[in-house]
Phi, psi and omega in degrees: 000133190293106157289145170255147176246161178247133173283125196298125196259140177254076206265151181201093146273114174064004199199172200253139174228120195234123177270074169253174191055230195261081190262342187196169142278012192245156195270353201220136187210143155232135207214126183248101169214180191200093201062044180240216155218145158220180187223182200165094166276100176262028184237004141340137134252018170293332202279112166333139147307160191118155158312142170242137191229101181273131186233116223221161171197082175283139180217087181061042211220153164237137204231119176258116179272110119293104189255184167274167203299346196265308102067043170277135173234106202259145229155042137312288135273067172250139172267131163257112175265164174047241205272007190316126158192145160291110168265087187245046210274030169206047177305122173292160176260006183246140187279303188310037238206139166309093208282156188209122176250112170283094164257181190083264183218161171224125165243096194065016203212156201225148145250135182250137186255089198256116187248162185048247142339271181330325181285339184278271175331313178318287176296355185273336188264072154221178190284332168320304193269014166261315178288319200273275175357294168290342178306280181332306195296321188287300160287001190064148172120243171201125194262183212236359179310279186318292185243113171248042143272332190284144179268143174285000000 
């Protein structure tokens, strides 16, 4: 028997919305905004193996992917209006990487693409990774915002 899974909506109308660390297990995300940001940690390793697959509908919004260093990113079929682009400046040249396929529309709105280093940095400057910090401090361990590869 066939499951159907509903993909996870991401709405960011106006406003900045953010998903890091260990936020979810699911392969399908849809992500909507209009004139907002979302952010979208895709390097859990709770997230099943298999293609991850984004369905974006940008209207003057920016949508930031963390991902691993590894990492394909397929936008073949993403429709782009006006100035709509992918900012991937440390695109791998080996294919054997987790593909995470992006479709729908960019209207005047860009995805940006952050692997590793960056990816890190990206997620340690937000209020996410302070909280999770004092979590961490508090219970022992380590936190997982910045790398939610490292084990506690």
């Amino acid at each position: 028997m066939d499951t159907v899974t509903t993909p996870v909506r991401i709405p960011a109308h106006h406003t900045l919305t953010r998903r890091l660390g260990h936020w979810t297990t699911e392969r399908e995300f849809q992500v909507r905004a209009h004139r907002g940001a979302a952010v979208l940690d895709l390097r859990s390793p709770q997230i099943p193996a298999g293609d991850i697959h984004i369905d974006v509908d940008l209207d003057r919004a920016m949508l930031k992917l963390l991902v691993a260093e590894d990492a394909v990113i397929d936008d073949w079929n993403l429709h782009r209006v006006g100035r709509g682009r992918i900012k991937d400046w440390e695109r791998p040249t080996a294919t054997g990487g987790r593909r995470i396929v992006i479709t729908g529309r960019l209207a005047g709105a860009e995805i940006r693409v952050h692997r590793g280093g960056i990816a890190i940095l990206s997620a340690m400057f937000t209020r996410e990774y302070w909280a999770d910090l004092r979590r961490a401090h508090r219970q022992g361990g380590y936190p997982t915002v910045d790398d939610p590869t490292r084990t506690s």
